[in-house]
KOLLUMDO-521952 format. One line per 2 residues: their letters; for each residue x, y, z of N, C-alpha, C. Coordinates in steps of 0.1 Angstrom, whole numbers, plus 5000, padded with zeros to 4 digits. Each point is the difference from the previous one (the first is absolute). Layout:
BEGIN
a	X,Y,Z,X,Y,Z,X,Y,Z | ... $
! end
This chain:
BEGIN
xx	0675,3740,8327,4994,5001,4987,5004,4988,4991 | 5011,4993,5001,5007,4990,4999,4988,4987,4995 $
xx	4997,4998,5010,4986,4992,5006,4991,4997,4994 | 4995,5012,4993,4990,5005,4993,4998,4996,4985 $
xx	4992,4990,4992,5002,4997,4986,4987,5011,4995 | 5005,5004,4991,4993,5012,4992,5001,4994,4982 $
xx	5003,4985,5001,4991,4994,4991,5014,5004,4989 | 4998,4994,4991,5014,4995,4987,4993,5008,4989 $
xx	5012,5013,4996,4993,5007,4988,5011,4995,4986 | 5000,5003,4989,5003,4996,4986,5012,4996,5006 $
xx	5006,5010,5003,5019,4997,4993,5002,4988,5018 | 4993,4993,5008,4999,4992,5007,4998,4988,4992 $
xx	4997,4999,4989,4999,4983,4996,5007,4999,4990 | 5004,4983,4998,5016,4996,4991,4987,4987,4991 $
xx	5004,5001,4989,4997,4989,4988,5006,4984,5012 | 4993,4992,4998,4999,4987,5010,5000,4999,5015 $
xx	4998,5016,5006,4999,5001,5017,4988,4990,5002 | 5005,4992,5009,4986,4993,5007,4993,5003,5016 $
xx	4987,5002,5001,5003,5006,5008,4988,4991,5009 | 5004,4998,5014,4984,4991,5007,4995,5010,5008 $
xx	4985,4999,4995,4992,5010,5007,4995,4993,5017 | 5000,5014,5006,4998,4994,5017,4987,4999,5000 $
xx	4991,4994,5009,4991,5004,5007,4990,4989,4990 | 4998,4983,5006,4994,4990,4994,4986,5008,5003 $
xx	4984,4991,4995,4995,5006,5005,4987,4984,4999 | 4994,4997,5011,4993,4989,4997,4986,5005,5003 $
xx	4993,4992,4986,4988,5006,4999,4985,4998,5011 | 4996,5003,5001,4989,5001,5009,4984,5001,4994 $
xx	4992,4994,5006,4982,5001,4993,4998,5016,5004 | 5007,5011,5007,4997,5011,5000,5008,5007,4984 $
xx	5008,4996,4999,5005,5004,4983,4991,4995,4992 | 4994,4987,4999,4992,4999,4988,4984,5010,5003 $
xx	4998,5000,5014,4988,5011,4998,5001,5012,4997 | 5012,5006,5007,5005,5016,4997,4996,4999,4985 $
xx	5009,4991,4991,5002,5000,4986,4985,5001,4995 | 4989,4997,5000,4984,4997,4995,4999,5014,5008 $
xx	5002,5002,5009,4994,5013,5004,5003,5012,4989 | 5015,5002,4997,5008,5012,4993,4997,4994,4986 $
xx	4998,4990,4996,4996,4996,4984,4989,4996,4993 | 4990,4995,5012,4988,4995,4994,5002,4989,4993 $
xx	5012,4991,5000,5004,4989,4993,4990,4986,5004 | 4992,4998,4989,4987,4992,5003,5007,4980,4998 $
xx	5006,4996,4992,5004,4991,5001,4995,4988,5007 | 4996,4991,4994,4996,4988,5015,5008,4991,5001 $
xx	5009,4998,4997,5012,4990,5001,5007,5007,5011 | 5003,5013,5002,5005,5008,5009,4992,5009,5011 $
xx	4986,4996,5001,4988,5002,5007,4993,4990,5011 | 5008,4986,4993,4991,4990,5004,5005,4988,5003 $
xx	5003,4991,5014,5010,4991,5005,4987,4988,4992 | 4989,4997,5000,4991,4995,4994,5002,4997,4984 $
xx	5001,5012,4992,5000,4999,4985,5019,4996,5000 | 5008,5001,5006,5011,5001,4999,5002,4979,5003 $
xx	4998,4994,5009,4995,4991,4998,4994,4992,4991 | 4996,5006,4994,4990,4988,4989,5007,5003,4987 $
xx	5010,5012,4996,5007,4995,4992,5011,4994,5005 | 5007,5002,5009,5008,4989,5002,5011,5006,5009 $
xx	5001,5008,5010,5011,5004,5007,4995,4992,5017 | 5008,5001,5010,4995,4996,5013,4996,5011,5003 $
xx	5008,5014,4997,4992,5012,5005,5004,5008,4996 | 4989,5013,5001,5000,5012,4985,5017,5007,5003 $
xx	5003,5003,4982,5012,5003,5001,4995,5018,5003 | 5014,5010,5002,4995,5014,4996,5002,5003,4987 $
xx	4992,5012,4998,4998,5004,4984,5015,5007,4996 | 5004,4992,4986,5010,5003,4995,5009,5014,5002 $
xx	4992,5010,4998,5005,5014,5000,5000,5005,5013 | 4992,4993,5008,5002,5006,5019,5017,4995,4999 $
xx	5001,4986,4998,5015,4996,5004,5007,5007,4991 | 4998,5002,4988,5010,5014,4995,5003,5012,5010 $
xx	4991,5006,5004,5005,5010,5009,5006,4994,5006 | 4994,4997,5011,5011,4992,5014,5013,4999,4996 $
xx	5003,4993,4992,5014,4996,4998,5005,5009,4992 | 4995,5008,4984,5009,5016,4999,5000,5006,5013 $
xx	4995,5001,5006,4999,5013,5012,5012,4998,5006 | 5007,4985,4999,5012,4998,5010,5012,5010,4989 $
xx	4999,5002,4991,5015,5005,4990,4997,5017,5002 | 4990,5006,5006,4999,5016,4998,5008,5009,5006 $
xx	5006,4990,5007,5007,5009,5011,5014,5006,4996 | 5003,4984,4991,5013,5003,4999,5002,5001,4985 $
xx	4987,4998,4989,5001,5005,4986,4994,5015,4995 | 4985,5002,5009,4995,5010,4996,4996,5010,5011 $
xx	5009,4998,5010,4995,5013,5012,5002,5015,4996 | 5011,4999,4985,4999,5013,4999,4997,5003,4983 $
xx	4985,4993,4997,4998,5004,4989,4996,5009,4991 | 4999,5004,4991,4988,5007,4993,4987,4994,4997 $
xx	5002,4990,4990,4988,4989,5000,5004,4990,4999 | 4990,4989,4999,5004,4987,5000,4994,4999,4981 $
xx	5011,4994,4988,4996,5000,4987,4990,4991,4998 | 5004,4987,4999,4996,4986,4997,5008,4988,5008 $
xx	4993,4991,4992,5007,4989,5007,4995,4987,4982 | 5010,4992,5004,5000,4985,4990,5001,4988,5005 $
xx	4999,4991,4994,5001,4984,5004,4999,4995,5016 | 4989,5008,5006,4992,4992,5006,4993,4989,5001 $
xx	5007,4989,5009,4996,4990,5004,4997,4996,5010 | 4988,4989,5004,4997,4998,5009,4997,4984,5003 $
xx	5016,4997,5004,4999,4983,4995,4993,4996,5014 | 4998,5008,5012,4994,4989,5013,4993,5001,5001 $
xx	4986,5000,5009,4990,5007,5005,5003,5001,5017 | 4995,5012,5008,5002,5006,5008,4989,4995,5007 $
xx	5001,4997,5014,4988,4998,5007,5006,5010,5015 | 4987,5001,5008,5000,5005,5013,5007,4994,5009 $
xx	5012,5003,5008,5010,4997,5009,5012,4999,4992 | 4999,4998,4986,5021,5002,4995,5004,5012,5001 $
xx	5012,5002,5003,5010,5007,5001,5006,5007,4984 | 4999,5008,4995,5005,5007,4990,5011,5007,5000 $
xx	5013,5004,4994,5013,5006,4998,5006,5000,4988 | 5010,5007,4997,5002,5006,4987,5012,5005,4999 $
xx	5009,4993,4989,5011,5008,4998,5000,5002,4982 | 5007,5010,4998,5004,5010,4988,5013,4997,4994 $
xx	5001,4999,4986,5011,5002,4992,5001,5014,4991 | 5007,5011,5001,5000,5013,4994,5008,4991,4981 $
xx	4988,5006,4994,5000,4995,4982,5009,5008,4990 | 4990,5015,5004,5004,5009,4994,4998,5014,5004 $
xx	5008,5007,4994,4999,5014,5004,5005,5013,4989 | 4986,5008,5002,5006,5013,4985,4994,5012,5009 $
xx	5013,5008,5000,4998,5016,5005,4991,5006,4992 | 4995,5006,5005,4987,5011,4991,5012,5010,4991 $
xx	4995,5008,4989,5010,5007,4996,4994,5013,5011 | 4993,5009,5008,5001,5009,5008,5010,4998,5008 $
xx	5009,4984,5005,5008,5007,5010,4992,4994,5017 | 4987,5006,4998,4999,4998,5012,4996,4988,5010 $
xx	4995,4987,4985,4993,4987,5009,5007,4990,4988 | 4997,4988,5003,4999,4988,4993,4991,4991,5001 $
xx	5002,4990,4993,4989,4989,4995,5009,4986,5011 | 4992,4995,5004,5010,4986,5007,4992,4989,4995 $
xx	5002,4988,4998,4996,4993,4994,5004,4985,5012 | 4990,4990,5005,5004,4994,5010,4994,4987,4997 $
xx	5007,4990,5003,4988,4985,4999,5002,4994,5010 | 4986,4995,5007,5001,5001,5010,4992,4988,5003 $
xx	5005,4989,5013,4990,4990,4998,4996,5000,5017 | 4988,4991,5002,4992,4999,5010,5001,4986,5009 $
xx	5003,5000,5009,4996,4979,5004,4991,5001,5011 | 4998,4986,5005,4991,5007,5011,5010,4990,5012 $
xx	4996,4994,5008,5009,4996,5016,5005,4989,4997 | 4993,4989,4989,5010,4990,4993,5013,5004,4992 $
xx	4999,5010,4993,5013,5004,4991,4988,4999,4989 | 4988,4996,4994,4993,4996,4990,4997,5018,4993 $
xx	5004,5002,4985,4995,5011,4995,4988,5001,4999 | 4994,5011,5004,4987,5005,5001,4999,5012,4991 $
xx	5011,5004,4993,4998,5014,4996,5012,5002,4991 | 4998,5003,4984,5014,5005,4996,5004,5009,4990 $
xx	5003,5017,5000,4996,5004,4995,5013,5012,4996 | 4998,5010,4986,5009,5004,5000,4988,5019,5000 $
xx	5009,5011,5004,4996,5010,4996,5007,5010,4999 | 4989,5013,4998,5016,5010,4999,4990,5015,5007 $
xx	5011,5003,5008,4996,5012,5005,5009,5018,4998 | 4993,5009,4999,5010,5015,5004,4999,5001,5016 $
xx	5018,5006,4991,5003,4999,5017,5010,5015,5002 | 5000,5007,5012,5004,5013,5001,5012,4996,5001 $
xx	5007,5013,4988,5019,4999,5004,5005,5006,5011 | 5010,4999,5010,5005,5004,5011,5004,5012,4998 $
xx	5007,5001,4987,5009,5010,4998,4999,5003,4984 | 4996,5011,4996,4996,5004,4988,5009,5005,4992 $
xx	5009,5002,5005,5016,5007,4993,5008,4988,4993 | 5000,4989,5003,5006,4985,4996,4993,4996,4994 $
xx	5003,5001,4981,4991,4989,4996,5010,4987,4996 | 4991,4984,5003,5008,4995,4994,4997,4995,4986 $
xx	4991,5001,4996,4994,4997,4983,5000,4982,5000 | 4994,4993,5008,5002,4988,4998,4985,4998,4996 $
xx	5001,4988,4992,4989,5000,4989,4996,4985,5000 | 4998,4998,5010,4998,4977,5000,4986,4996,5000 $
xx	4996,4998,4988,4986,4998,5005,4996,4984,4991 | 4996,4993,5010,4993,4984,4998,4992,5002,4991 $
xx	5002,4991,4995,4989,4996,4987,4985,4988,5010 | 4992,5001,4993,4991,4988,5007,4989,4992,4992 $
xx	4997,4994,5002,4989,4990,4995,4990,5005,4998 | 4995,4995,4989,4984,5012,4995,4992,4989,5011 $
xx	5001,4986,5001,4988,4996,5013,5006,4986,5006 | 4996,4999,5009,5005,4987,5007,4996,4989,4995 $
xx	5009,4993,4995,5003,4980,4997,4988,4996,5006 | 4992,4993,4996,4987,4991,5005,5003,4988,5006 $
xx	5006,4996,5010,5005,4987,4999,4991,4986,5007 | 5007,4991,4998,4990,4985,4997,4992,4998,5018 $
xx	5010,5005,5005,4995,4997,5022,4997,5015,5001 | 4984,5000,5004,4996,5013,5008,4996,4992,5010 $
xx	5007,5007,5008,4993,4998,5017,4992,5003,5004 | 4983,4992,4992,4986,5006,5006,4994,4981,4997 $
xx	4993,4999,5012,4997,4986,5001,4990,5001,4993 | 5003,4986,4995,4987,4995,4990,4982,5000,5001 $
xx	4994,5013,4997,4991,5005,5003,4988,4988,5002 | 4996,4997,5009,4991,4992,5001,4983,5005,4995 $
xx	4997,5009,5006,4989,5012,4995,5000,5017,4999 | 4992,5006,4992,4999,5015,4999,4982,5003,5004 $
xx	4997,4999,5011,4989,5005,5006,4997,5015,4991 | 4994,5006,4991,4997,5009,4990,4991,5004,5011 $
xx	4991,4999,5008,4993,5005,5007,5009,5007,5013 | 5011,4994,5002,5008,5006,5013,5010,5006,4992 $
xx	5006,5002,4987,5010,5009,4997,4996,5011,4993 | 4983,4999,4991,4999,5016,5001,4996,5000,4981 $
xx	5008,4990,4994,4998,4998,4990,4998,4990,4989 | 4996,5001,4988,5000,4985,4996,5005,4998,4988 $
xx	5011,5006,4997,5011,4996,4993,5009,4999,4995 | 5009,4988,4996,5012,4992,4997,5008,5003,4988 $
xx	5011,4994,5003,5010,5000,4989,4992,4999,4986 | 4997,4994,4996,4989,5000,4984,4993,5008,4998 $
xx	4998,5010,5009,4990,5011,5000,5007,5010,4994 | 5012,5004,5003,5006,5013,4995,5006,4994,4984 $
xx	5004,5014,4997,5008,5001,4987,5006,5010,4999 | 5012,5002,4990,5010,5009,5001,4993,5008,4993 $
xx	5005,5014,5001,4991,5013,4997,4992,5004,5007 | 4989,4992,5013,4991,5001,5003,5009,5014,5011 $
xx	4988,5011,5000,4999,5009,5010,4990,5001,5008 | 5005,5002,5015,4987,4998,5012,5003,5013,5008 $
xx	4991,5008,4999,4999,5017,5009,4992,4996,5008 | 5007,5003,5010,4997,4992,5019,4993,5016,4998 $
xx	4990,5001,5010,4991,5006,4999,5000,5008,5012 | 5010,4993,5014,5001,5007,5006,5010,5011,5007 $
xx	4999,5007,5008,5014,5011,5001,4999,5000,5015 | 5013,5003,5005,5008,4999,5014,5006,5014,5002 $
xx	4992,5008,5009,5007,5014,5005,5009,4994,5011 | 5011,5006,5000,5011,4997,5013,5003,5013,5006 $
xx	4995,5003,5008,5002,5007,5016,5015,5002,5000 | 5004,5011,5006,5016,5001,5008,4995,4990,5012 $
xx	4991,4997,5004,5005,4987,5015,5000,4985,4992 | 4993,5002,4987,5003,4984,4995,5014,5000,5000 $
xx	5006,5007,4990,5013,5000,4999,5010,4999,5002 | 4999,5007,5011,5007,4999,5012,5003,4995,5008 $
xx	4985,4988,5005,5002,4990,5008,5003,4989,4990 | 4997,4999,4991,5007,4987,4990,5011,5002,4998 $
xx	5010,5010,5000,5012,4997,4997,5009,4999,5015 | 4992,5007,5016,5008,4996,5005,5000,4984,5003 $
xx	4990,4997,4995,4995,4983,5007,5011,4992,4991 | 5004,5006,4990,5011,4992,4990,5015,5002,5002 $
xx	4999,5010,5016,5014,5007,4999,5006,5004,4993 | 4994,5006,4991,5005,5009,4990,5004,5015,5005 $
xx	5012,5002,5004,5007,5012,5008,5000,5015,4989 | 4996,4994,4986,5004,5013,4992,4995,5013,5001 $
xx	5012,5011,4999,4996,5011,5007,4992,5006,4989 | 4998,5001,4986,4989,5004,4993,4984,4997,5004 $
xx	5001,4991,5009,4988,4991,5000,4993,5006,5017 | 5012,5006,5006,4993,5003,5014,5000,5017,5005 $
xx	5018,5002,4994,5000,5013,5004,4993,5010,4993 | 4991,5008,5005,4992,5006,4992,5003,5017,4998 $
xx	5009,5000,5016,5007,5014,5002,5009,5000,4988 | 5010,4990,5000,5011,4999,4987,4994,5004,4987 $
xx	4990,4993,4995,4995,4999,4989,4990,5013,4993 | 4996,5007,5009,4990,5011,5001,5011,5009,4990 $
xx	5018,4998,5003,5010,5008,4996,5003,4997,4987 | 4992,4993,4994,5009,4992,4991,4988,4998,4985 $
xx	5005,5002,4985,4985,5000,4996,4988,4993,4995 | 5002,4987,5007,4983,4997,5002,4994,5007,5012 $
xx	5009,5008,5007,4989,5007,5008,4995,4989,5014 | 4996,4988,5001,4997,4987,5008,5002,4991,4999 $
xx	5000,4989,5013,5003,4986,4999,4997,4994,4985 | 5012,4992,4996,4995,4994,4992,4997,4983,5001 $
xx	4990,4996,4992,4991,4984,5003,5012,4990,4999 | 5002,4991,5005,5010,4992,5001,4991,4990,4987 $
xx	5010,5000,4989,4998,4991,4987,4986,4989,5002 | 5005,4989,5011,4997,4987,4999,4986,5002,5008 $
xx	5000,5010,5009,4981,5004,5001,4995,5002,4986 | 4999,5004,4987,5000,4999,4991,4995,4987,4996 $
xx	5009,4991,4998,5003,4990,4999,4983,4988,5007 | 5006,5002,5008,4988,4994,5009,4982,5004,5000 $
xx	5000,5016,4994,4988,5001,5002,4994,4995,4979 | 5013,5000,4993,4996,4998,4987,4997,4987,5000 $
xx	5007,4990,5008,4998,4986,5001,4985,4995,5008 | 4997,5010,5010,4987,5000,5009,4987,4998,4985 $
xx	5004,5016,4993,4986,5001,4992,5000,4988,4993 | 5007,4998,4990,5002,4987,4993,4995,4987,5003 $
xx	4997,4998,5016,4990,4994,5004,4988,4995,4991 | 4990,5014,4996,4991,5000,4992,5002,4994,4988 $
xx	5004,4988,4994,4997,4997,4988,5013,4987,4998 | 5004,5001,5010,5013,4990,5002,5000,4994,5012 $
xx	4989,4996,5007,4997,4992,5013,5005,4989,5005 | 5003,4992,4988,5007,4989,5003,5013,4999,4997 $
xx	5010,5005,5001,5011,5001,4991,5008,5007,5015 | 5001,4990,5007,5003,5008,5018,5016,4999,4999 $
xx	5006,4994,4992,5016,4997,5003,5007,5011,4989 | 5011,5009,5005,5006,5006,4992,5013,4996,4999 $
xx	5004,4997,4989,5010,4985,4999,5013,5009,4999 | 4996,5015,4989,5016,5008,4999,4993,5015,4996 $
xx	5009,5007,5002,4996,5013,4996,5009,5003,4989 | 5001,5000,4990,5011,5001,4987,5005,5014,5000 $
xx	4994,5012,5003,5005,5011,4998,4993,5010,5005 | 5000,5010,5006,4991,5009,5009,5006,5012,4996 $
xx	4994,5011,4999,5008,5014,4993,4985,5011,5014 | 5005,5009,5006,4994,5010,5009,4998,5010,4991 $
xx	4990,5003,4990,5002,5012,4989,4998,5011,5003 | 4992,5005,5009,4997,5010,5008,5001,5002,5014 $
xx	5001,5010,5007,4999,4997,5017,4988,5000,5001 | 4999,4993,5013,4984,4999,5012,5004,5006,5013 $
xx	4987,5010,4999,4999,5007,5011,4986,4996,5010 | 5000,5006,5011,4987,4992,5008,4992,5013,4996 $
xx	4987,4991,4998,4984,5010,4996,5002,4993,4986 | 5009,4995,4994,5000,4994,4985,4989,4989,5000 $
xx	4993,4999,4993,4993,4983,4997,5005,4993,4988 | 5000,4988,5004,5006,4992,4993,4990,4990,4994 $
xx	4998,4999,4985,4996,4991,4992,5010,4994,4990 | 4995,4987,4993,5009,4992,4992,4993,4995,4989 $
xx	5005,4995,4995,4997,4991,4987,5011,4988,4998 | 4995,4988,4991,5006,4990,4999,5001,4993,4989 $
xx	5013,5005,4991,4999,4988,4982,5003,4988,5005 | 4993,4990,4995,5009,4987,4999,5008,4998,4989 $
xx	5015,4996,5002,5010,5001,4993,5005,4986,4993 | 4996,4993,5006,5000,4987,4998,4999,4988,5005 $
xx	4993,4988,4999,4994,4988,5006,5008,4990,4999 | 5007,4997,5011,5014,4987,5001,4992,4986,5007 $
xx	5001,4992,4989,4994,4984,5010,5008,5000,5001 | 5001,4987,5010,5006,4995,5011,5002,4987,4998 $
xx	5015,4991,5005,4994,4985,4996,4991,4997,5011 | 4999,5004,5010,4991,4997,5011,4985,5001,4995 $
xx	4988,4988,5000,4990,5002,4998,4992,5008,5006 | 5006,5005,5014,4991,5011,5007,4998,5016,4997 $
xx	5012,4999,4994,5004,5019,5002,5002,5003,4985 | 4997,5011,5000,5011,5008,4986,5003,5012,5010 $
xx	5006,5014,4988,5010,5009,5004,4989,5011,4988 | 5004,5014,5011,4994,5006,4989,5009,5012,5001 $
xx	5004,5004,4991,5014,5010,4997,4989,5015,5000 | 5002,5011,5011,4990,5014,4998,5008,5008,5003 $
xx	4994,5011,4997,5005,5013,4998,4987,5011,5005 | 4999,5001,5015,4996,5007,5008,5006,5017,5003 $
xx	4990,5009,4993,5001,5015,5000,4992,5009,5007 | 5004,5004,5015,4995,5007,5010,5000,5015,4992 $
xx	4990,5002,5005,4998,5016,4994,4997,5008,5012 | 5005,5014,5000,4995,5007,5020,4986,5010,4988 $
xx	4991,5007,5012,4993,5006,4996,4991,5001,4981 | 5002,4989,4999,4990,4999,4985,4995,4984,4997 $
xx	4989,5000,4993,4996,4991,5001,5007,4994,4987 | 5004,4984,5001,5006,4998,4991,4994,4993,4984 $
xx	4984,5002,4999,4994,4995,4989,5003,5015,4993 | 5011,5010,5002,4996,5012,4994,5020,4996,4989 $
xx	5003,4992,5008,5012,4997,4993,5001,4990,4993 | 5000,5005,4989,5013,4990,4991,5007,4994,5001 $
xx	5015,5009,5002,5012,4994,4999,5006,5006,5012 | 5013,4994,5010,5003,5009,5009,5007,5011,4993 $
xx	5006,5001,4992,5013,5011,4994,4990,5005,4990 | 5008,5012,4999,4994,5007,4986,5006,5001,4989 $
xx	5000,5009,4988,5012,4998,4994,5008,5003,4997 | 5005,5004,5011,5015,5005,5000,5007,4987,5008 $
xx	4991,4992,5001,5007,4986,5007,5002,4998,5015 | 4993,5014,5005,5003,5003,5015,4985,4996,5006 $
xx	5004,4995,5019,4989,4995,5002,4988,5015,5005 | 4991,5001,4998,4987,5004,5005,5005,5005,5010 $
xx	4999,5013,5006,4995,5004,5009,4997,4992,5018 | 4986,4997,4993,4993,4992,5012,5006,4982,4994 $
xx	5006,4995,4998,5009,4989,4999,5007,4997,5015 | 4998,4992,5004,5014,5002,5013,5003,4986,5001 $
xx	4993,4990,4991,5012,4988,5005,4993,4991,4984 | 5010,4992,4998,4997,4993,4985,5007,4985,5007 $
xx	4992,4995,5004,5007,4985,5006,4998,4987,4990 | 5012,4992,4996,5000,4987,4993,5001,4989,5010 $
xx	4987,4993,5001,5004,4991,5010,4994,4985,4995 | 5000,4989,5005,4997,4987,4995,4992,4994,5016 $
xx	4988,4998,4994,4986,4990,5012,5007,4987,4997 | 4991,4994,5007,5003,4982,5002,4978,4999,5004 $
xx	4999,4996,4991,4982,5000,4996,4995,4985,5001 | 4990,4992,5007,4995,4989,4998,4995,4997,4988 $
xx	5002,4986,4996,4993,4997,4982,4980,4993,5012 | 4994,5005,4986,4988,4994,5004,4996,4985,5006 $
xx	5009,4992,4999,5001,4989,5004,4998,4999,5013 | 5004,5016,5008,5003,4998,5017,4988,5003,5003 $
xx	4991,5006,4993,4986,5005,5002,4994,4996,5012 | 4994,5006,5015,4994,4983,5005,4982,5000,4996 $
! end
């Protein structure tokens, strides 16, 4: 029994534990297909060795959030095998770009940690960075998960919890080569940085039902081991009653719809802050909406930045909402994910 890891619960992690996650994992053109299959993620920078080219790479990188999984999937084992849910996450960055054949791995710094007052779980708090087979970061990120206590008779009342960045630093070097052209006919849409404005709201029109085999097979393809996410006998006991949706499917299918109305805007430079407001269950469909929060030039004549605030909604359509919260300040019901994230968008100049 000895032998046997059954995965690190609360009173298992120390304030600065670092911890290297096992099991590298190097990407393959069957990951980026799986990924379009389970997301519908339309993108042509990440579609197309052709369009990927002509703006300026030797060859297509993968889509930002596929290499998010990949490389979270390497920390589950030993941060969240024995969770409740996964909360949020902050100060996502994505300083490399990922292509087909690197190698991805991941080690963890434990930040923070606060016992639930029940006694029975806590909050863990982890920052965690990504490289790929150079040592080059590819991924860097902090989050916080519940996590089951071992022993419920022991409390220790520790209360450490990180403060963070409302959004990530813009800085002067982004690693996206100087766009030569934007084919508008091969990416789907036809417009640029100067197009949007802050305030502007865009209700993606379309919605994503997820299957228990979507789900299922997306999280094991990300080796994501979590037992909320597979065991269904466990969970049947417990009261959601079923598996629950692993966050970052969420994630991915809110970034898929968004497609519609944000076509060109294919690089996700950071995720500032991510909150899971509700659970997802399979038979749920998933729709979104999208404020723009704010329009960042660039000194780069090619690119600007566009600061959003992407709001997945399960079962409702979201021209029927307002606001996600009500007023009691709590989120909605059908709310299940409120993401702050920052594009990297062509200026018209790259037009071809």
């Amino acid at each position: 029994m000895s032998k046997i890891n059954y995965g690190n619960y609360f009173e298992d992690f120390s304030i600065g534990q670092k911890i290297v996650h096992p099991l590298p994992r190097t990407v393959s053109e069957g990951d980026v297909s799986l990924y379009i299959a389970f997301t519908g993620s339309r993108f042509s920078l990440h579609s197309s060795d052709i369009v990927a080219r002509e703006i300026g790479y030797k060859k297509r990188p993968i889509d930002d959030i596929l290499m998010f999984h990949l490389t979270f999937g390497k920390s589950v084992q030993d941060i969240s095998l024995n969770a409740i849910a996964n909360l949020g996450y902050a100060e996502i960055s994505f300083p490399n770009p990922v292509f087909v054949g690197d190698t991805v791995s991941m080690t963890s710094t434990v930040i923070g940690l606060k016992e639930n007052s029940n006694g029975k779980s806590g909050v863990v708090y982890v920052h965690s960075i990504g490289v790929n087979q150079d040592g080059n970061e590819v991924l860097n990120f902090k989050r916080w998960v519940m996590v089951h206590k071992k022993d419920h008779s022991v409390k220790s009342e520790i209360n450490i919890v990180p403060t963070f960045e409302a959004s990530t630093p813009i800085v002067d070097k982004i690693n996206i080569p100087t766009i030569g052209a934007i084919d508008t006919d091969a990416s789907g849409g036809e417009y640029f940085f100067e197009d949007y404005v802050a305030g502007e709201r865009l209700n993606h029109p379309e919605g994503i039902t997820i299957d228990n085999s979507d789900h299922t097979l997306a999280t094991k393809l990300y080796q994501n081991n979590a037992k909320v996410h597979f065991n269904d006998h466990m969970m049947k006991s417990t009261p959601m009653g079923q598996r629950l949706m692993y966050g970052g499917i969420v994630i991915s299918m809110a970034r898929a719809i968004s497609f519609n109305g944000l076509q060109n805007a294919q690089w996700v430079y950071a995720i500032n802050s991510g909150n899971h407001c509700n659970p997802t269950y399979a038979g749920d469909t998933i729709y979104a909406y999208t404020e723009i929060l704010e329009t960042i030039d660039h000194k780069r004549e090619d690119i600007g930045l566009l600061r959003l605030r992407t709001i997945a909604v399960k079962n409702q359509n979201p021209t029927e909402i307002s606001s996600p919260k009500g007023e009691d300040g709590k989120y909605l019901p059908n709310i299940v994910l409120d993401l702050d994230y920052t594009v990297v968008i062509p200026k018209k100049s790259t037009k071809k």
